[in-house]
C-alpha positions as CSV (number, residue, x, y, z in Angstrom):
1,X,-6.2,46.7,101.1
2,X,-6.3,45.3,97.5
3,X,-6.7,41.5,99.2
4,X,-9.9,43.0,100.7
5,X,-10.8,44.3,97.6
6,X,-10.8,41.1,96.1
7,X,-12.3,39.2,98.8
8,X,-15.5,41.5,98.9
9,X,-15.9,41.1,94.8
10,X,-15.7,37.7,95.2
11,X,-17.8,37.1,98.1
12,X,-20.7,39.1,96.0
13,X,-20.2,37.5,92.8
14,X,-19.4,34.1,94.0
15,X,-22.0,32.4,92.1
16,X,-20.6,34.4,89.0
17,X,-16.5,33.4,89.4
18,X,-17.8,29.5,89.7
19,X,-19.7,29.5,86.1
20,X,-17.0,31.0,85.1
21,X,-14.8,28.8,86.4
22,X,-16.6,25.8,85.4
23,X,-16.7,27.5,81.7
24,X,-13.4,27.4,81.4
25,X,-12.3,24.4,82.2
26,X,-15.1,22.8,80.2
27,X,-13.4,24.6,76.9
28,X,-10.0,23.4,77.9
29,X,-11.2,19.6,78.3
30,X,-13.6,20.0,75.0
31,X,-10.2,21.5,73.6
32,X,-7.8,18.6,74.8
33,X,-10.7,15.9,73.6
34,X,-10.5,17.4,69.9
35,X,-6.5,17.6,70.1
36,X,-6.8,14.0,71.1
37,X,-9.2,12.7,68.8
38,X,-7.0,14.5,66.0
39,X,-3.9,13.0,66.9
40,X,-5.6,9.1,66.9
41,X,-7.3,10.0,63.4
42,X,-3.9,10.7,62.3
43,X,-2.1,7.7,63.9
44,X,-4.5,5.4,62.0
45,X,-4.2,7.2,58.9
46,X,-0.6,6.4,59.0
47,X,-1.3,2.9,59.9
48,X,-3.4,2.4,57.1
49,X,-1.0,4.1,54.7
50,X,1.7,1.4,56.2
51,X,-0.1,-1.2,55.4
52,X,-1.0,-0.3,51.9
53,X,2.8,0.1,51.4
54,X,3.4,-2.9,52.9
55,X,1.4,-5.1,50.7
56,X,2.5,-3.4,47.7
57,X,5.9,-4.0,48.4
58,X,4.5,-7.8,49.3
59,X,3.5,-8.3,45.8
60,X,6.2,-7.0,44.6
61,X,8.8,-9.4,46.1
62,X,6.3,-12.4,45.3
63,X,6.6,-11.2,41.6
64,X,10.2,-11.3,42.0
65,X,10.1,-14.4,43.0
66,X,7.7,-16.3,40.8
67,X,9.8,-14.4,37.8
68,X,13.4,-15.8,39.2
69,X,12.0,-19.4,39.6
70,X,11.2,-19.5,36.3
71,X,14.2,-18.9,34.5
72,X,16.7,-22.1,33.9
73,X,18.8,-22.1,36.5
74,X,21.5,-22.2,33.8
75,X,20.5,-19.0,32.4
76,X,21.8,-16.9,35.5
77,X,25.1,-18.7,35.2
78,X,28.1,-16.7,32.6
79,X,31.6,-17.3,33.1
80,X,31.9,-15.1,35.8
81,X,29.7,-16.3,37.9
82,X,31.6,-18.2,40.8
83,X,29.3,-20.6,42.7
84,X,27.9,-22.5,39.2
């Protein structure tokens, strides 16, 4: 009874359920595109961030470097020390 019901509303407004239809699943893939292009903005952002980090810490470690090389080699030596 209820199937026939059904059947009958949707053999009249057939033309109806398929816009309807179509509606939603053109909301649900505009949706998922958004979600998507959110997620790869983010991904690069954090990239980006990575990188600046990384160069900073680059720097950092050539300072370290050029500072060491330029002390006496003698001056990091004290009594202590073992390989002198």
């Amino acid at each position: 009874m209820i199937w026939l019901a059904i059947r009958q509303f949707l053999g009249t407004n057939w033309l109806m359920v398929g816009i309807a239809s179509t509606a939603i699943v053109a909301v649900l893939g505009w949706d998922s595109s958004r979600k998507a292009s959110w997620v790869e903005r983010g991904k690069e952002q954090v990239r980006v961030q990575i990188e600046k980090n990384t160069d900073a810490n680059a720097k950092k470690a050539d300072a370290a470097r050029r500072d060491a090389a330029r002390l006496p080699v003698g001056r990091l030596c004290d009594k202590y020390a073992r390989d002198c």
